[in-house]
N, C-alpha and C positions, 0 to 999 in steps of 0.2 A: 591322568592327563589324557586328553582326547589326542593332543597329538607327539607332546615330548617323552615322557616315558617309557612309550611304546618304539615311537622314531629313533630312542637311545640306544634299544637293545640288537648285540651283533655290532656296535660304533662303538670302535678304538675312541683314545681320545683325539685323536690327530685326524679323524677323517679313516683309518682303516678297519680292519675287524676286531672283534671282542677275541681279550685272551684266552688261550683253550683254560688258564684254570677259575674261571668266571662260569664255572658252572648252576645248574638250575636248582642246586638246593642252595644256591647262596641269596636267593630271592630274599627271605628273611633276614638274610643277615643286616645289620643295624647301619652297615657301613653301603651297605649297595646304595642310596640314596648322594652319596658323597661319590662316590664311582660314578652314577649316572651324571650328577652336575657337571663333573670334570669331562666325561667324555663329551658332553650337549657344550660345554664351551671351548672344548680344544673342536668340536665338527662345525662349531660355527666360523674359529678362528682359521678352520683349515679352509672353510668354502672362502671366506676371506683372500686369504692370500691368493687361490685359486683365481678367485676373479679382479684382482688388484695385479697380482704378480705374474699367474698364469702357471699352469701344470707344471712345468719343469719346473719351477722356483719349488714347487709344495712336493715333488717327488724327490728333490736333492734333498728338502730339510726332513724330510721321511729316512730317506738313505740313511744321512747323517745318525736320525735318534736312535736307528735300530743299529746301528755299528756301534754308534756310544754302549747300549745296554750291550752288546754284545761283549764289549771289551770288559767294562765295570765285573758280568758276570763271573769272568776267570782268567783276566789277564791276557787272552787269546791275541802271539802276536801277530795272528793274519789277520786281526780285526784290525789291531794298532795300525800293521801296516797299511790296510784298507783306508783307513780314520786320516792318516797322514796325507796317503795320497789327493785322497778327497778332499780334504781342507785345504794342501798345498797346492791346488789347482782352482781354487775358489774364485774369481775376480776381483777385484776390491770392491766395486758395488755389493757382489752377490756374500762377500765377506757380509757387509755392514745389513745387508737382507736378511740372513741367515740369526745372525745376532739377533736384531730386532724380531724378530720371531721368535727363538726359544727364550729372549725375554719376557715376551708377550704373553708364551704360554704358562711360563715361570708364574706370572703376577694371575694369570685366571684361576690357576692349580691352587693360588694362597687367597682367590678369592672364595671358591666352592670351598676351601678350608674351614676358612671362618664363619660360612654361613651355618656347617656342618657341625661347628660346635658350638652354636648358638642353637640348633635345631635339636641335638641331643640336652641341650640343659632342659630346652622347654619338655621335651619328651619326661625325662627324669621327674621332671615336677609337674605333669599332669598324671603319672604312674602314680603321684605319693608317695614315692621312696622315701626313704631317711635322708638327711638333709646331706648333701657334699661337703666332701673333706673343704677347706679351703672358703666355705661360706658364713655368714654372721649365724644362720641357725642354729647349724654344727656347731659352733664358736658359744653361741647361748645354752644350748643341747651339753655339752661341756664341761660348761662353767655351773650348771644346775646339778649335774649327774657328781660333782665336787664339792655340793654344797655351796655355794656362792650362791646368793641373793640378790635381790635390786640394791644392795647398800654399797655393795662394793664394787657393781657393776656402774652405778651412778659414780663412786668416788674413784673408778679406773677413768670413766669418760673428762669427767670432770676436769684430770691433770694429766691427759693424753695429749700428746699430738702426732699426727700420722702424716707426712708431708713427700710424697714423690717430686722429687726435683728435675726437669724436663733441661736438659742438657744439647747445644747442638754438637755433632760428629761426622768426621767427611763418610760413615755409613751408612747415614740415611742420602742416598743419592737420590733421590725421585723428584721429579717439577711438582707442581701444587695444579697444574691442568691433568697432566696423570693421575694424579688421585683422584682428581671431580668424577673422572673418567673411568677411574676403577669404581669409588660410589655408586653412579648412576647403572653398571652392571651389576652389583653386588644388590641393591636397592630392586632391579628387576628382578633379578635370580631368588630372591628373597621373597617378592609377591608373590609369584608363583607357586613355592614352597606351602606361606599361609594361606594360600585363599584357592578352594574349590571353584577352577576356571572351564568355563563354558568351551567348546572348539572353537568357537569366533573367538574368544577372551583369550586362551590361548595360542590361537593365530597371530592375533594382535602382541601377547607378549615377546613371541620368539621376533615376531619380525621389528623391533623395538630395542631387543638384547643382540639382534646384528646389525641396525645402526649402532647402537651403543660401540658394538666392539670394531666395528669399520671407523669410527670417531680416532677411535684408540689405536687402532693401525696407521691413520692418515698425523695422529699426532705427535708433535715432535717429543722422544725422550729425554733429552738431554737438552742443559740448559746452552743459548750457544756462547755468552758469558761468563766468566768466574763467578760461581757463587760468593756472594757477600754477605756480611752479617747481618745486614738488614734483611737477607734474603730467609734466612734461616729465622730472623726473630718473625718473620709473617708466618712463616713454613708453621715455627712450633703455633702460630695463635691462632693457625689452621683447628687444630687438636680440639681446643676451646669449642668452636661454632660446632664441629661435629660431635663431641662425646661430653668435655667438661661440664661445660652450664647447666646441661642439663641433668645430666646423668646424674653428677655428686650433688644435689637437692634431692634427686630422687632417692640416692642411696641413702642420706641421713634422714629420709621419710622410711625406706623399709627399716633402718634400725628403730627408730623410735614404734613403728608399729611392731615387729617381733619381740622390742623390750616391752609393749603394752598388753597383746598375746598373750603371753607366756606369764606377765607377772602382772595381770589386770587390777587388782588392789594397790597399784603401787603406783607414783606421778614418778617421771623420770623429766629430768629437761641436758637435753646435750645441746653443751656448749658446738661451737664452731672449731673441734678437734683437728678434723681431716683440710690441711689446706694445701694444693698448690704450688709448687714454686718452681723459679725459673734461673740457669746461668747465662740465658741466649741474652746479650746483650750489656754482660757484665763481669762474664771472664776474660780477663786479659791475658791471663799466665801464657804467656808464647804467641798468643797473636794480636798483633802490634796494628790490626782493624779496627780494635775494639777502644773507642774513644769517648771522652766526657760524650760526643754528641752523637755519639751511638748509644751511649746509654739514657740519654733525653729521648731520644726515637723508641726505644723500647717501652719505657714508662708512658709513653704518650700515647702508643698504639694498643698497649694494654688495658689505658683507661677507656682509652677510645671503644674495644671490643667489649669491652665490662657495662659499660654507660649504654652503647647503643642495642645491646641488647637487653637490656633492663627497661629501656624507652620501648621497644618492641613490643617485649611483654604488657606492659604499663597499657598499650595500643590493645592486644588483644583483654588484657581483662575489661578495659573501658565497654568493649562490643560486649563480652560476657554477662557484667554485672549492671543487668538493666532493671534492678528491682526499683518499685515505687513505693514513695511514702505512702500513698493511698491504699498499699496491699501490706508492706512490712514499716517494720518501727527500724527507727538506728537510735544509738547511744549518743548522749550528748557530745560528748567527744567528735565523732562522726559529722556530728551537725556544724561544729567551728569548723571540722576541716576541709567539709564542703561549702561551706562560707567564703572560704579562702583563697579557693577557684574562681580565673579568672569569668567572666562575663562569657555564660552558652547560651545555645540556643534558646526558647521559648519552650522547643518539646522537650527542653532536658532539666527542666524546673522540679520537676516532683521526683528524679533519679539524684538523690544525693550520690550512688556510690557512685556514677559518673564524674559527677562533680567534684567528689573529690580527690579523684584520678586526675582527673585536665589538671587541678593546681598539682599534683605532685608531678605528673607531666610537665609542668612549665617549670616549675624547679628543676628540674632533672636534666630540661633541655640548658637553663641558665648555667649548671653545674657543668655540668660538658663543657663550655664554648670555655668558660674561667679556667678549665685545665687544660683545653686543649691551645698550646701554643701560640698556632695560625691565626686560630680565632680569637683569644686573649689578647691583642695587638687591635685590633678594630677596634676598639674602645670598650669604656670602662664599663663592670656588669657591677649593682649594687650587691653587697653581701646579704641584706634580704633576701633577694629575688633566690638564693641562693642556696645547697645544702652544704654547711660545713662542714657536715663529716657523715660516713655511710649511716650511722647509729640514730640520726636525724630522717633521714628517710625510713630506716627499719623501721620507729617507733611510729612513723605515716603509716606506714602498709599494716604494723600491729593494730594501731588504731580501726583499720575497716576488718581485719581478723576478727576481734573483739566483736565488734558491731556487728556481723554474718553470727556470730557463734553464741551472742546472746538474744538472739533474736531469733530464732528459727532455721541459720545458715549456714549450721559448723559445716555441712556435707559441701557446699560449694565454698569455702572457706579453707578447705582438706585439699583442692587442687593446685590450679597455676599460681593462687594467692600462697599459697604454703609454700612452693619452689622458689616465686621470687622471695620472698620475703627469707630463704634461706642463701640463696644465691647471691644477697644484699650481704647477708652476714660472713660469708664466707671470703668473697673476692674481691667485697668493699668498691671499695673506686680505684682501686691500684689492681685489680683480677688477681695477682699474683706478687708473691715477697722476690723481688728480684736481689740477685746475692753478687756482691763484688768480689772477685779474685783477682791475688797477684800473687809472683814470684818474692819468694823471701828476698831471691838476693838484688832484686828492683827495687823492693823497699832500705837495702843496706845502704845502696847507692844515694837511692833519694835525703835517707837522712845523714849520711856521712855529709852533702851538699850542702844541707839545711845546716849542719855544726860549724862547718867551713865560713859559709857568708854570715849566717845569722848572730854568730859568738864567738866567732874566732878562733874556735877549737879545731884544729889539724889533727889529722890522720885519723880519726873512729874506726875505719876497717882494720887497721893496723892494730886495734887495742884487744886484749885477752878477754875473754867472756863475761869476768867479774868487772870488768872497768869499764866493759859497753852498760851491764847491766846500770853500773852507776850512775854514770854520765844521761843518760835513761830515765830512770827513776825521777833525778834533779829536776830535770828539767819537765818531766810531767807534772812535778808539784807547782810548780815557779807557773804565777800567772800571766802570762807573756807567750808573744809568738817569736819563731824563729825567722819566717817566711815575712817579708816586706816588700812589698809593691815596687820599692824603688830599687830593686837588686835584681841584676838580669841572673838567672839561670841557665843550666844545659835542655836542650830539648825535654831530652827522656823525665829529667829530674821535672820541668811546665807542664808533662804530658801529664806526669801523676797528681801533683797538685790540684791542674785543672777537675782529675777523677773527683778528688775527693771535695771539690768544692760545689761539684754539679749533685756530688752525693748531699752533700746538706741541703744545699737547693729544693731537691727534690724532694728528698724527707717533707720541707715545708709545703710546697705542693703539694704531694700525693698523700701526704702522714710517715712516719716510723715506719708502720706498717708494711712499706712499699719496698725499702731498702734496710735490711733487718738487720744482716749477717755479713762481719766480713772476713774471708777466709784465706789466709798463708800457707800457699805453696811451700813444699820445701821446710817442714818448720824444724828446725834439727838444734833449738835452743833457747832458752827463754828468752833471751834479747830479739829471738822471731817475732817473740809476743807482742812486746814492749814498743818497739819501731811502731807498726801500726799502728799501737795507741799511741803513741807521738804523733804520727800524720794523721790520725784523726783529731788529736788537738788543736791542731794546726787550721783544720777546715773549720772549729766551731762544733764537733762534735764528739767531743771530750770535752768536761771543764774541769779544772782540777778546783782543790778547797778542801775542806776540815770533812767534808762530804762529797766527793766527786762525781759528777754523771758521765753518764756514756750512751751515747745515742743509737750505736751497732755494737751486736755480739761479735768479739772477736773470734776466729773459730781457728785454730793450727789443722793444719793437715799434715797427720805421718803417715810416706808413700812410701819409703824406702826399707831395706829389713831393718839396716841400720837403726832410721829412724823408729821403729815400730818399737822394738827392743829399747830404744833409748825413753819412747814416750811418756812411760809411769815415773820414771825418775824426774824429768822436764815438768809434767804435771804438780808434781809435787814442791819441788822448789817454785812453780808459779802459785802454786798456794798458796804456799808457805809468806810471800809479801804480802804485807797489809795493805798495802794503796789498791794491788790487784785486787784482794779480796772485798775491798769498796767498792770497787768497779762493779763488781759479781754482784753485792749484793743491791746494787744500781738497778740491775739487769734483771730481779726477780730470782737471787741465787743458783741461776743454772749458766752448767758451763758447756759450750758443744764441742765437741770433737768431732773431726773429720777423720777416717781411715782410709786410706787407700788403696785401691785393689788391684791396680793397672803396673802402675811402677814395682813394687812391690812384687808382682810376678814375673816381670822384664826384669828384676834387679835378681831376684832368688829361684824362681818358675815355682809351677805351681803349688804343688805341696808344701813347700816351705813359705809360702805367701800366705797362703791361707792358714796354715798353723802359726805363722808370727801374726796374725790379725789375732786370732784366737786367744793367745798370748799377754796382748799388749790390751784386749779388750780386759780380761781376768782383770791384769795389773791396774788396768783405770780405773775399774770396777771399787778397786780393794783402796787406790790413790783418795778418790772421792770420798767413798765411806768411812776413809779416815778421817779428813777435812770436813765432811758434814757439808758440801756442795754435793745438787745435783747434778747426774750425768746426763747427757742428752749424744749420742753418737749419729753421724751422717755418715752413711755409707758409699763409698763413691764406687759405686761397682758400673760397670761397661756393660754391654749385648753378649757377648762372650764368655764362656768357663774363664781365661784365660781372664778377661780383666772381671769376675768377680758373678759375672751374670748366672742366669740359670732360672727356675720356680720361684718365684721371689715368695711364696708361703714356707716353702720347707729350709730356705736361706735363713727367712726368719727363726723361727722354730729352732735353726740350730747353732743360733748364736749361743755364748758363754752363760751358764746361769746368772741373772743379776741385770745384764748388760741392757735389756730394753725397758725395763723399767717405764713403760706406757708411752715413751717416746722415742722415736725414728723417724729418720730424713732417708732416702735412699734417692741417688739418682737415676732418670732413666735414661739412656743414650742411645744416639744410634736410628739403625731402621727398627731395633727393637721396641721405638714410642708408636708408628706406624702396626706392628703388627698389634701391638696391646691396646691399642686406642682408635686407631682408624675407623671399627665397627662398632657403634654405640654403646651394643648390649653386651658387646666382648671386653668392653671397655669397662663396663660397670664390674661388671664379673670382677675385674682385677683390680679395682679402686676396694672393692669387698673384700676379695686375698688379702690383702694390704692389712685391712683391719682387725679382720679375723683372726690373722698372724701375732700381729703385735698384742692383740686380747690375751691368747691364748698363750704366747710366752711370754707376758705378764703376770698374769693370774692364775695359771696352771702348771707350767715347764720353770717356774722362778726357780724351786728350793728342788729341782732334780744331781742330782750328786752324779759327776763323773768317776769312776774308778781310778786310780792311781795307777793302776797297771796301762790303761789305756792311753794317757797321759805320757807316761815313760816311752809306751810303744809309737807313741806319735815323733817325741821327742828322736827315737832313732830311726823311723823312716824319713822323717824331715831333710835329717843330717845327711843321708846317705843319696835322698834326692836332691837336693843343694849342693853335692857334692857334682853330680853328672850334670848336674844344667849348668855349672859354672864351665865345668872342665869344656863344654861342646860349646857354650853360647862366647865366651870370654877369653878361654886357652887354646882355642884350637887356631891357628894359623891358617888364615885364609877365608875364615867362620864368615865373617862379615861380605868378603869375594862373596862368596857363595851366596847368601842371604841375598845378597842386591842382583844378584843374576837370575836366582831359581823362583824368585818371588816377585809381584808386579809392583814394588815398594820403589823406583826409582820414578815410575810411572806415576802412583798415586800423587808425589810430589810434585813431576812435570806437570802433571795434566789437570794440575789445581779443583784435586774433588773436595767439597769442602774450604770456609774462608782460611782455616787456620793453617799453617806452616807447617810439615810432616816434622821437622828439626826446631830444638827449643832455639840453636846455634847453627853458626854452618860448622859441619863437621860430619864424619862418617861413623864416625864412633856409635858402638849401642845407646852407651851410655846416653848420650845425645838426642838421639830418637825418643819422640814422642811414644807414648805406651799405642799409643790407638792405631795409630800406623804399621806399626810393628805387630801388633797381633792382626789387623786386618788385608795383611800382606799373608802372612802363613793362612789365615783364613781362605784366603783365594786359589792359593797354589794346591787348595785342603789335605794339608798335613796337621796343622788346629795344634803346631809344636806349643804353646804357651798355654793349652790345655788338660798333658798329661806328662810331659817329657821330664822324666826323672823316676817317676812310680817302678816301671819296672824293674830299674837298676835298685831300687831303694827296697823291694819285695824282696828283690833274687838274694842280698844281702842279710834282712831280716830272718831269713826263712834258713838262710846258711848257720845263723848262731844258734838259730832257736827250734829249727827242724818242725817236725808235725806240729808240735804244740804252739808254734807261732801260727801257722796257720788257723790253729781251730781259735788262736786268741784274736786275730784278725775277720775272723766270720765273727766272733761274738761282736768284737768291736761294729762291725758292719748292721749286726740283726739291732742290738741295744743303743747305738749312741748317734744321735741324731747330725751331728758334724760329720762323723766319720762318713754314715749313709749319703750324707747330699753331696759330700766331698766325692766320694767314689761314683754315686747318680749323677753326677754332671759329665765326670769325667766317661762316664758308659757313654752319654748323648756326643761327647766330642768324638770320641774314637769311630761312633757310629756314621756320623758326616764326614771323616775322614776317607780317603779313600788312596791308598799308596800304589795304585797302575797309575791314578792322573796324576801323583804326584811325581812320580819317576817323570814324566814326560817334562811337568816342569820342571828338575832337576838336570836334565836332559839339556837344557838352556846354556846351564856351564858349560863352557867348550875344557875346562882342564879338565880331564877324564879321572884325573890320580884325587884330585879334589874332591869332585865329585863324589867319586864312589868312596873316599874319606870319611866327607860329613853326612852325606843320604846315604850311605851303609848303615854308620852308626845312629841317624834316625831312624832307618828303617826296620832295625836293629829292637832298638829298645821300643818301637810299635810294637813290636812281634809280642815282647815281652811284657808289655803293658797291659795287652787284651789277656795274655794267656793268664797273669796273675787276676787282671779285674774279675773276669769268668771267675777262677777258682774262687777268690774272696763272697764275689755276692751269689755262687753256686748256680749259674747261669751255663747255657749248653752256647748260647749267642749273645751278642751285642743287643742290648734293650727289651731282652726277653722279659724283663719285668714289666717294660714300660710297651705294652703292643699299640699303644694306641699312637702314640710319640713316632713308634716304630715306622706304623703306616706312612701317618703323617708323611714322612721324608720320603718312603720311597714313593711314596704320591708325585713326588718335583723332582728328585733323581733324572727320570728320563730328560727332564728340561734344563736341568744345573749340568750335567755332566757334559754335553755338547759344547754347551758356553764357556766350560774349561778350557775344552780340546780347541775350540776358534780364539779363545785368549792365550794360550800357548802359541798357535799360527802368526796372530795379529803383532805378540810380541817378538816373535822372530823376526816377523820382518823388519818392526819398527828401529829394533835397534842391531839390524844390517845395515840400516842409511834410508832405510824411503822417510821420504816429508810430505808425502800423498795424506793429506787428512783425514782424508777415510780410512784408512788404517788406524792417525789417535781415536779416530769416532769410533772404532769395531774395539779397541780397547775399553774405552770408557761406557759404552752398550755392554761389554759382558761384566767390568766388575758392576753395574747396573744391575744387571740380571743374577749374578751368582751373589751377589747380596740378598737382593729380595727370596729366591730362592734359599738359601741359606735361613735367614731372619734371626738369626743373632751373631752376626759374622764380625762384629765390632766392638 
């Protein structure tokens, strides 16, 4: 670079000097390039502030970082008490300044991140290395070196499906102009990188990346209204225009080219495996936003994005495909469908594939206006004019495939024709299978109402399990509704109704395909089952008869230990009825189960969550296989260790053998969809993870045999960590005090981040609390308690029965069995973001001193003890010694996260002293802002 590379070097990233250990044999090193981005955008951020705020502003937030790192290093209390004073002397403005800055540097730290690992993939794969863990090559590389062929690589694809389900969470806090605005820097920083720039060229970039980032200083972060559902359903269809669309056409073009590579004698055709899905707009469970006519808003903006981007393309292939019949031939086929097209110009006479773009253009536009609402209401659109269904267009665009590829044009035929035309198949006219949730015990009520008016049956909530089941059954067969027009109802009991009547609705608009799946909260008995296929009776979509249908997979979700433990027995007596088992085989004999990962470690903490998932997957495993139904499992994992998160390849991989069986749903949540999705090609990457995962513990990791010993040993660390996180979360007197003072969890709910309710009820109780709240509360105060807290009590004990020879079975357990490994690799990455000087501070909050030093002794406690066993188990000298790259990564943002701690501990003091200065909820709501992004799986 003529002039940044060199202008980098000796530039901190804040505008100061290069650290003394940024020595000159580190030129080479592979990471200097990611060091230099960060510093060229913290020196631009600094001149920034410099000439917006003015020297003092930019030497306090100087001050501040460097007392932060000072304190982090060793607890140092002259730093603390330096850090206090300073921050306690802040002004309210210079409060919400302050913030806004180590936000800002937070969000550039994780943009030079991701650019940095998009620059080492392309690096690896211009070297010709061996292909990446975690990639389709690998994944075929694999499956060859196994012996595995195209036979059974076509019949995995064939009966796969691969579905990340896009969830909204109050942790993705960011506007949709703050992203444009991280983009458009991210996008320069990125030119730069690929293209050999001239000193003018380079003049021109830098001074283009400090408008960008002067944009993004002058723009507001924070929304100044409650986010809404509607907000969040744009938010996630953001994800769509930036990485979706395009990316997963392109990914199921490199699979088909690596399956054609690698096994050239052989035709492969992949189905539409990998698809999509969405809860934004359709989970109600607790938040009482979420209405029939929020879920018509969803489905409408979804086609909306689906349709008009397909119309776009359709506009660019038009300009593209200008061949003449005068130069090339088309296929008969080709010629009706340019026929068909309405009336062009004079010059576009001898361009059929024009021609027969414009008619699939005017179809496409007819097709739009017929689903979209607004427009549906101006009058009527002929079903001609019309496409009835996405399959009808695919077999359009097939048609000019065809014609390019026997004629002379497979190579331009191989481009934007091949995406759309995959793009059609995959996201249809609905983009996404949107999924309806409720609470078990909404659906009790509603139908206990419906027995009450509709039959005269009294008290249903009051009857024992066996005589709901009955009562159930009866009436599922019996052809008749409960529900009649002429009977007033309670709200709640209209509100659900309405769901499910706007669900058929829709179905008929969008297809099946739009609204698939409906899933139970809470499902703790078969009569959970049952109720919803009663209220889907009720809408029209159930019909009973000698042969029943069902329009939606019913889906249980066990979140609880309880639950989890109970789930194979519950599975099995719903087998075991025959009307169910019509239903299923309705359905294409598969049945999905949801597991739960959030509740589940709020109910039992970590270790014992993930060993009852482990568990209760074996037991369905073995439920099914008896019954001769397929399983299909949705993962409901969070951004967090704590609710389930982590590498979603090696998560895979280390599920129970049997359990993925070439299909999985996982959700993604959170600012964890932003950091995996945000960058196009980061994006792709992990739509690729995805696949390769499920291939691979398909086809490779099925028939792997866990030891019995290892098993046993799980079984009694479980017990002994279940044991401590109940005693500390549930027995301890005052637990709860504490939790709502030392954490910003009272705030999260004041200061409505997020549409959904922190509380399923009003109440204080744990129990009560939503999972997501609860871990993104300890996330902030970073103690990351819902990510380890129990291991070390649960070791110290292990190791008391069983002495050395526990330990060396706990290393093997760790070297050999892929659950044990990611179980303890996640928990290394929590302990690592942890950080117990900033947590004391928040701890500090609680004015009962005896309290205090109670419950943050004894976390502080069994931290100590955590790290010391995790070290020993995976023979580690530090935290993420394995993982150096992971490692960096954090303390890349460290400098930026830890400030925004120390101003949300200030900000919280004050606020809940008595000030009603808004500046102050603003300086809160700005750092859990920043210490989220900064974080990037804090939820």
């Amino acid at each position: 670079m003529a002039g940044r590379r060199e202008a980098t070097v000796g530039v901190h990233c804040l505008g100061g000097a290069m650290n003394p250990g940024d020595r000159l044999d580190q030129v080479l090193d592979k990471d200097l390039p990611l060091r230099e981005d960060i510093r060229l955008l913290g020196r631009l951020l600094g001149d920034t502030l410099r000439e917006q705020e003015g020297g003092e502003t930019f030497n306090l937030i100087e001050s501040v970082r460097h007392t932060a790192v000072r304190f982090r290093r060793d607890g140092d209390q002259e730093a603390r008490a330096e850090l206090e004073a300073m921050l306690c002397g802040l002004s309210r403005d210079a409060t919400v300044l302050v913030a806004r800055a180590f936000t800002y540097f937070s969000q550039l730290s994780n943009i030079a991140e991701d650019l940095h690992h998009v620059r080492r993939r392309r690096a690896y794969q211009l070297a010709g290395s061996s292909p990446q863990e975690g990639g389709m090559a690998r994944a075929f590389q694999r499956a060859a070196d196994a012996g595995l062929g195209p036979e059974e690589l076509q019949a995995f694809f064939s009966g796969a499906l691969v579905s990340p389900v896009l969830t909204a969470h109050p942790t993705e806090v960011q506007r949709k102009s703050i992203l444009d605005c991280q983009r458009d820097i991210a996008g320069l920083l990125e030119e730069h990188d690929r293209l050999q720039l001239t000193p003018e060229e380079d003049a021109l970039n830098e001074a283009e990346l400090r408008r960008a980032i002067l944009s993004l200083w002058q723009t507001r972060i924070l929304r100044e209204l409650r986010l809404g559902v509607q907000d969040e359903i744009d938010n996630g269809l953001s994800f769509y225009h930036t990485t979706f669309l395009q990316q997963l056409p392109r990914l199921y073009a490199d699979i088909e080219d690596l399956l054609v590579a690698r096994w050239p004698e052989s035709s492969f055709r992949i189905p539409a495996f990998f698809k999509l899905g969405s809860w934004i707009g359709g989970d109600r469970d607790g938040n009482p936003y979420v209405t029939h006519g929020v879920t018509r808003y969803a489905l409408a903006r979804q086609s909306s994005v689906a349709l008009n981007y397909y119309l776009a393309q359709i506009v660019q292939l038009r300009m593209e495909l200008s061949q003449s019949i005068r130069l090339v031939r088309v296929t008969p086929e080709l010629e009706t469908l340019a026929a068909r097209s309405p009336k062009e110009s004079e010059h576009r006479r001898d361009e059929p594939y024009r021609l027969a773009l414009s008619g699939i253009y005017s179809r496409l536009t007819a097709t739009r206006q017929a689903l979209d609402y607004s427009a549906s209401e101006h009058g009527a659109i002929s079903k001609s004019d019309l496409y009835i269904d996405p399959g009808e267009l695919e077999r359009d665009l097939q048609t000019i495939v065809d014609s390019l590829t026997r004629n002379g044009s497979a190579r331009v035929a191989a481009g934007r024709l091949r995406a759309l035309r995959r793009a059609v198949q995959v996201f249809g006219f609905h983009l996404a299978p949107l999924d309806l949730r409720q609470h078990s015990g909404v659906h009790e009520q509603v139908v206990a109402e419906l027995f009450q008016v509709g039959a005269q049956r009294e008290n249903y909530q009051a009857l024992d399990e066996a005589e709901r089941r009955r009562w159930l059954l009866e009436e599922l067969m019996l052809p008749r509704l409960l529900r009649s027009p002429y009977f007033s109802y309670s709200a709640e009991t209209e509100k659900e109704l309405q769901i499910f009547a706007a669900a058929a609705e829709l179905q008929q608009r969008y297809s099946a395909d739009a609204l698939p799946a409906y899933i139970i909260s809470s499902s703790t008995d078969v009569s959970d089952i049952l109720e919803a296929a009663l209220l889907l009776k009720e809408a029209g979509l159930m019909h009973p008869g000698s042969r029943p249908r069902l329009a939606m997979n019913i889906v249980p979700l066990f979140e609880t230990i309880a639950d989890l433990r109970a789930c194979g027995c519950i599975m099995d007596e719903l087998l075991s009825l025959p009307l169910y088992r019509k239903l299923l085989e309705d359905r294409g004999g598969v049945q999905e189960i949801m597991v739960g990962y959030s509740d589940s470690n709020k109910d039992g903490g970590y270790l014992t969550s993930n060993w009852e998932l482990y568990k209760a997957e074996i037991s369905l495993v073995e439920v099914f296989r008896r019954h001769g139904v397929q399983l299909r499992l949705f993962h409901g994992r969070g951004g967090t260790v704590g609710r389930g998160g982590g590498p979603s390849y090696e998560a895979i991989l280390a599920q129970p053998p049997g359990s993925v069986a070439g299909q999985i749903r996982i959700t993604e949540q959170g600012e964890v969809i932003g950091s995996k999705y945000a960058n196009p090609e980061i994006g792709r990457r992990n739509l690729e993870t995805l696949v390769a995962a499920t291939l691979e513990a398909t086809l490779l990791d099925c028939h792997t045999r866990v030891e019995s010993v290892y098993l046993d040993a799980m079984d009694e660390l479980s017990e002994e960590a279940y044991r401590a996180y109940r005693l500390l979360v549930y027995d301890t007197p005052g637990f709860v005090n504490f939790f709502r003072t030392a954490t910003p969890i009272s705030e999260i709910g004041e200061l409505h981040v997020g549409s959904r309710p922190s509380y399923r009820k009003t109440s204080d109780r744990i129990e009560d609390l939503r999972a997501i709240p609860w871990v993104f509360s300890w996330s902030l105060a970073r103690i990351m308690l819902p990510g380890w807290f129990g291991f070390g009590t649960a070791v110290d004990a292990f190791l008391e029965r069983r002495g050395k020879p526990g330990m060396r079975l706990l290393r093997e357990m760790y070297r050999r069995w892929s659950f044990f490994r990611t179980l303890l690799s996640n928990m290394d990455m929590v302990l690592f973001k942890s950080d117990v000087h900033i947590a004391s501070r928040y701890a500090e909050l609680m004015g009962d001193a005896e309290l205090r030093e109670d419950v943050f002794g004894r976390i502080r406690e069994e931290m100590q003890r955590s790290i010391e066993h995790l070290l020993a188990v995976t023979e580690q000298t530090e935290l993420l010694e394995s993982n150096p790259l992971l490692a960096r990564s954090f303390r890349n943002r460290v400098p930026y996260i830890d400030p925004l701690n120390h101003l949300q501990v200030e900000a919280l003091r004050r606020y809940r002293s008595g000030s009603t200065d808004d500046r102050i909820k603003h300086a809160i709501l700005l750092t859990i802002n920043g210490i989220a992004a900064g974080l990037r799986n804090s939820g």
